[in-house]
C-alpha positions in Angstrom: -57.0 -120.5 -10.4 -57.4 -124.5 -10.2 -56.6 -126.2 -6.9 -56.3 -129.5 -8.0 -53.2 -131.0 -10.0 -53.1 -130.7 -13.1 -51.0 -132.6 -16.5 -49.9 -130.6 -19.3 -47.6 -131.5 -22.5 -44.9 -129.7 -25.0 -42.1 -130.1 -26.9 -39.9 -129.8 -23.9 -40.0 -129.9 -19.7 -40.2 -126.1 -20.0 -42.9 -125.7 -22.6 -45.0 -128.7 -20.4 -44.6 -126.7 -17.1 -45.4 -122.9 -18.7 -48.2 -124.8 -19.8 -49.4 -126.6 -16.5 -48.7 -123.4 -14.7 -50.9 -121.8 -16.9 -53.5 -124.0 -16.4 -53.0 -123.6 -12.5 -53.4 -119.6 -13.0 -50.3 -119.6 -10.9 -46.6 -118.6 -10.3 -44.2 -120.8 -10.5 -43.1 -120.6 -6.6 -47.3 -121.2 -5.7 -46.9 -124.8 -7.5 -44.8 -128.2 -7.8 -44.1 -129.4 -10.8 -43.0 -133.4 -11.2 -41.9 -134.6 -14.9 -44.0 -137.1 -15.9 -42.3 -137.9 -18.7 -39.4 -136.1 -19.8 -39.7 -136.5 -23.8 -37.3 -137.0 -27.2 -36.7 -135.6 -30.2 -36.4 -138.6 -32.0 -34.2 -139.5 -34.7 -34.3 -137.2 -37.9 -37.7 -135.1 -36.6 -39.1 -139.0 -36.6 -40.4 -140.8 -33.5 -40.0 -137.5 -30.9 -42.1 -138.0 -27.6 -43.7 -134.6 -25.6 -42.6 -134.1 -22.4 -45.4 -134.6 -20.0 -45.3 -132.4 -16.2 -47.7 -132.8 -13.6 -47.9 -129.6 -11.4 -49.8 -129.3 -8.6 -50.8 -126.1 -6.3 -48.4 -125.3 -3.7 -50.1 -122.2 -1.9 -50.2 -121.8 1.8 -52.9 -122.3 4.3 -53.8 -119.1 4.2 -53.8 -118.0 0.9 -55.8 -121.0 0.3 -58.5 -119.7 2.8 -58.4 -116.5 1.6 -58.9 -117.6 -2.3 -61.7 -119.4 -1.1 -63.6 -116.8 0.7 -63.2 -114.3 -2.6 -64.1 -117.2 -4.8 -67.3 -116.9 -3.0 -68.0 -113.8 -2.6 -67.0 -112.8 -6.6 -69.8 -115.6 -7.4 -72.6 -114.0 -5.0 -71.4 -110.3 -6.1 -70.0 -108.9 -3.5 -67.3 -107.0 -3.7 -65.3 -106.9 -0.6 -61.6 -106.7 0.8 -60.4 -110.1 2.0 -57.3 -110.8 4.1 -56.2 -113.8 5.7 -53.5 -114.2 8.5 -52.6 -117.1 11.0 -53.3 -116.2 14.6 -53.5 -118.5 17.2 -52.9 -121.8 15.5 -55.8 -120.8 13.0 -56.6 -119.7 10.0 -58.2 -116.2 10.8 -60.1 -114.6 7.3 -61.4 -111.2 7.2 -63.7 -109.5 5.5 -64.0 -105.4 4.9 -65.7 -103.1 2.7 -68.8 -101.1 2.7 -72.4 -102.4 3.4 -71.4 -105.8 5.0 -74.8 -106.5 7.1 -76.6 -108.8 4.2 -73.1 -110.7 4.8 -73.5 -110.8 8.2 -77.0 -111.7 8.8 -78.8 -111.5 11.8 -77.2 -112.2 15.2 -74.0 -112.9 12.7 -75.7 -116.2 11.6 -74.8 -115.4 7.5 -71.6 -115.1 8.7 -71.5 -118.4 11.0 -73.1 -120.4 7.5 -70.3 -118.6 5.7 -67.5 -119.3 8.0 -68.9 -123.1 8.2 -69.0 -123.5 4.1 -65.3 -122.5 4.2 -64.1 -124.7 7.0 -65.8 -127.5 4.7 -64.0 -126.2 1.2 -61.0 -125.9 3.0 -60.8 -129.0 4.7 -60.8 -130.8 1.1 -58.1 -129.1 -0.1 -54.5 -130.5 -0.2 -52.7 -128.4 2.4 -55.8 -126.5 3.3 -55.9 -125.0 6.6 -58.0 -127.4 9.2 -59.0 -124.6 11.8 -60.6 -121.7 9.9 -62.1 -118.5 11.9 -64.1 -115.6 9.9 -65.0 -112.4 11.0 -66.7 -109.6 8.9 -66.3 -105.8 9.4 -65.2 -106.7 13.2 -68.5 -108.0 14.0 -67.1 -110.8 16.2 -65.0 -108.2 18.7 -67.7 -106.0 19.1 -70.2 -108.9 19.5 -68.1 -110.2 22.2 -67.8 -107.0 24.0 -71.7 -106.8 23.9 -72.0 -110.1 25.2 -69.7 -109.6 28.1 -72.3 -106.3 29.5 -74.9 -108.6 28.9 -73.8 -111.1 31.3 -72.9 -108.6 33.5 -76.4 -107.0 33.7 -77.8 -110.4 34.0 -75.8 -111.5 36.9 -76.6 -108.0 38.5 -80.8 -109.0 37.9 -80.1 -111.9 39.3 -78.8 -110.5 42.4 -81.2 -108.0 43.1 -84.3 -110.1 42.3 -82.9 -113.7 43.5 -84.1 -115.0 40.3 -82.9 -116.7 37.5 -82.3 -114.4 34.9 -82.8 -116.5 30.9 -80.6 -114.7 27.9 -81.8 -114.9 24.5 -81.2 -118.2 22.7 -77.9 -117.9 20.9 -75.1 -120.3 19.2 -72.6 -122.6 21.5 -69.8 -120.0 20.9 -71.5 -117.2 22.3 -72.8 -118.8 25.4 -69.3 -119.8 26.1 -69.0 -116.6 26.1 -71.2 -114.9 28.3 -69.9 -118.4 31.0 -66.6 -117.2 30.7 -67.3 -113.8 31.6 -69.2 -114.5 34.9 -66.9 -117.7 35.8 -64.6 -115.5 38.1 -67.7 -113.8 39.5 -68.2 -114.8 43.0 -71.5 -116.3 44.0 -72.7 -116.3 39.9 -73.3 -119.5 38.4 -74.5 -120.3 34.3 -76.1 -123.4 33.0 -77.9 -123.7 29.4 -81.2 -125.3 29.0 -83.2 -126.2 25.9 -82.5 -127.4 22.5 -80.7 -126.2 19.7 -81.2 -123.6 18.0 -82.9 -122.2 21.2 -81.2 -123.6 23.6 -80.0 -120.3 26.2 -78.1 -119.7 28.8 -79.6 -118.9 32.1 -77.3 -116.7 34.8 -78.6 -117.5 38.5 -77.5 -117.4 42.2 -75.1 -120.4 43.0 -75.9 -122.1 45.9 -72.4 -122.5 48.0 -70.7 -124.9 46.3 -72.2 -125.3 43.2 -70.8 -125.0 39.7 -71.0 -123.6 36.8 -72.3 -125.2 33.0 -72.2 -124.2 29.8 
């Protein structure tokens, strides 16, 4: 398949677009064909002109994101099951199959660089979706619920000892996380200190009156 518009000739508007189409590796109804130029026969067989189309790819947002993703998985062998659905006023692309941790990486952070090189590719793309989420194997839901204990422990630490209890250095996303999850809990408060990537989120007793930070 080509994503970019492509020009094709033939004897006639029909032969031009089969053409073109082929080109695009798709379907008529995935692409939209303009006549360039729509041709002659000429006088006697003598002074014909080809018709000339220009068709261009037509495919939605998300089949756009999700021929992206296989594009590259196929070049880095994998093979995986890829499916792509709008949810939430994104682009949401999921990836299944067997043996999906070398995808995944540690902490998810292969799957964050993935998820980052397709919001890049798709953002170039005419009519490519603007807000693109990946998840792999349901890594980000279980992820989440693992995060949400681990706030809940840490606010517990913090008080029984009075102290300020540091998590683990993770990505923004995640400590928005573990902030959301103790922002209802009374008397709990969450800041983040330090710099990327080890900036961390630190869970301590608030003072009345205080706030909470990401």
């Amino acid at each position: 398949m080509i994503l970019r518009p492509v020009e094709a000739r033939g004897r006639t508007v029909a032969e031009a677009s089969e053409a073109a189409l082929e080109q695009l590796g798709l379907p008529a109804d995935q692409a939209m064909v303009e006549v360039l130029e729509s041709g002659s026969r000429g006088f006697l067989g003598l002074g014909g002109r080809d018709a000339v189309v220009r068709a261009t790819p037509a495919l939605s947002p998300v089949a756009l994101a999700e021929y992206v993703v296989d594009c590259i998985l196929k070049a880095g062998g994998f093979r995986v099951r890829v499916a792509a659905r709008e949810q939430e006023g994104m682009v949401l692309v999921e990836i299944d199959g067997d043996a999906l941790g070398e995808l995944i990486g540690r902490r998810g952070r292969t799957m964050d660089a993935l998820q980052y090189l397709l919001q890049l590719a798709c953002a170039r793309l005419p009519n490519g979706p603007r807000n693109v989420a990946l998840d792999i194997g349901g890594y980000r839901g279980r992820r989440a619920e693992q995060l949400e204990r681990l706030a809940r422990q840490a606010a517990d630490t913090a008080r029984t000892t009075g102290r300020r209890v540091a998590l683990e250095p993770m990505p923004a996303a995640e400590r928005r996380l573990v902030h959301l999850a103790l922002q209802g809990v009374d008397g709990i408060g969450t800041e983040s200190e330090g710099q990327e990537p080890y900036r961390r989120l630190v869970v301590f007793i608030r003072p009345s009156g205080r706030g909470a930070g990401q």
